[in-house]
C-alpha positions in Angstrom: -104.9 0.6 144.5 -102.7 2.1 141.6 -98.8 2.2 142.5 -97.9 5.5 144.3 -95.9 6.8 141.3 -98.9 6.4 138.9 -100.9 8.3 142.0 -98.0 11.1 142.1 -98.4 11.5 138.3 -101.8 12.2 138.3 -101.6 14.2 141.1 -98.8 16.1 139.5 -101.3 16.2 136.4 -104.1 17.8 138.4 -101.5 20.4 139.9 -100.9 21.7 136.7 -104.6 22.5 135.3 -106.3 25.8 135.3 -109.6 25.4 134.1 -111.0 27.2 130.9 -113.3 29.3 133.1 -114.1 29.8 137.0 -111.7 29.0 140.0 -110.1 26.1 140.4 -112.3 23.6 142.6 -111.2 21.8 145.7 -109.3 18.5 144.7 -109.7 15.5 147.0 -107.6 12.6 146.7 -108.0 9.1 148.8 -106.6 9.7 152.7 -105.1 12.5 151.8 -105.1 16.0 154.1 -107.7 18.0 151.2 -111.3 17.8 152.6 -114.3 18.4 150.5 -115.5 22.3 150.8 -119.0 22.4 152.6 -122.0 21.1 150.6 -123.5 22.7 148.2 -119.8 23.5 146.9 -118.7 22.1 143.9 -115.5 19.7 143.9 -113.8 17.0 142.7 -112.9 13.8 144.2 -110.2 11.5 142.8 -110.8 7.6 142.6 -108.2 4.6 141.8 -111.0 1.9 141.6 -108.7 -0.9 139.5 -105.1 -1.4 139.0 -103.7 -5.2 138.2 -100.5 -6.0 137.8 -99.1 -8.7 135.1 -95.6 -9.7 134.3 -94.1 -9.6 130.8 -92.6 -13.0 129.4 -89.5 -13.9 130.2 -88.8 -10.7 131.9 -88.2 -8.8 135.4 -90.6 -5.9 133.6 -94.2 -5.7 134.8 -97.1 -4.0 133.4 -99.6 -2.0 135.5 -103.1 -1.6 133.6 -106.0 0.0 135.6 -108.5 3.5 135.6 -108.4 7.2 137.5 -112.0 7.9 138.1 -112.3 11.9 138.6 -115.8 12.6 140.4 -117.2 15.6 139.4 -119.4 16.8 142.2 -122.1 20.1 141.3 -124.7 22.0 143.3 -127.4 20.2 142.7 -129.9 22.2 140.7 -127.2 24.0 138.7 -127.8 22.5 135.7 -125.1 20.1 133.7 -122.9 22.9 132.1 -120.4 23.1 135.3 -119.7 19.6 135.5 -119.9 18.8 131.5 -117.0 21.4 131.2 -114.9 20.4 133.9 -115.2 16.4 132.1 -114.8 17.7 129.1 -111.3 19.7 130.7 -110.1 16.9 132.2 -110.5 14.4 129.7 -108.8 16.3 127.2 -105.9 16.9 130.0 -105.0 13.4 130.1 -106.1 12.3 126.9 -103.8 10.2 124.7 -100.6 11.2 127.0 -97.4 9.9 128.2 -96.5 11.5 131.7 -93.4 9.8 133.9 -93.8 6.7 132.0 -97.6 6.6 133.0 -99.5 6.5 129.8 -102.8 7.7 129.3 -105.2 6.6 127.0 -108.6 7.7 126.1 -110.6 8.6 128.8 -115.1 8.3 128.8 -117.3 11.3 128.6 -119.2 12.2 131.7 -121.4 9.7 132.7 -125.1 10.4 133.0 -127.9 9.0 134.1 -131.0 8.7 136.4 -128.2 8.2 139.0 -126.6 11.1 138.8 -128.5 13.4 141.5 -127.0 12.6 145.1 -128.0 14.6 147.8 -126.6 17.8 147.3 -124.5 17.1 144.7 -125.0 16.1 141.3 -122.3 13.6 140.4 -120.8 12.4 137.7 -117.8 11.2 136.5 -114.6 10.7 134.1 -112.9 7.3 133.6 -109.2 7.8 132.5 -107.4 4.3 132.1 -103.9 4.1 132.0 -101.0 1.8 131.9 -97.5 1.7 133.4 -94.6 -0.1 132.8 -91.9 -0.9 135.2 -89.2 -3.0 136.3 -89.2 -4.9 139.4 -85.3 -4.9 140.5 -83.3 -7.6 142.0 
């Protein structure tokens, strides 16, 4: 799991976006107290599937590389331009940016596939890998 400033930052991020168009959906983040609206309701759900950890030489400063995956959950049914936006949103939110030392770099497009119908939902996804440098003091 990604350090918990790198989690605040994101967090702190998220806080901060108004989408283009529509109400803001329902943000979920791992063990946290948001809980997904009732299905069909569209939402997002906030992943921290890889962080690893490698020291600089010669130094007490470590480097944190890893990935925020934002799941982008639709009615089913819908169509793609709901979910397409809200990627397209949120990769440009964190593209390329430097944010309480976490920096951002270019995130994917919305993945889509034959995968991407799930039950109610139709899921997909933004990767948005970052790294984070810190010091580990004495």
């Amino acid at each position: 799991m990604a350090k918990q400033h790198v989690v605040a930052t994101v967090k702190q991020v998220l806080a901060g976006w108004s989408p283009v168009a529509g109400g803001k959906p329902v943000i979920v983040f791992p063990n946290g107290p948001e809980k997904p609206p009732p299905a069909p309701a569209p939402y997002l759900m906030v992943q921290f599937p890889v962080s690893n950890e490698s020291r600089t030489t010669h130094s007490r400063t470590y480097v944190e590389e890893g990935a925020v995956r934002v799941v982008i959950l639709a009615a089913r049914g819908n169509g793609t331009d709901w979910p397409l936006e809200r990627g397209e949103e949120i990769a440009k939110l964190f593209r390329s940016r430097k944010v309480n030392g976490v920096e951002f770099l270019t995130p994917t497009s919305p993945l889509m596939n034959d995968d991407n119908d799930d039950g109610n939902y139709f899921r997909t996804s933004v990767i948005v890998p970052y790294t984070y440098h810190f010091d580990d003091p004495e």
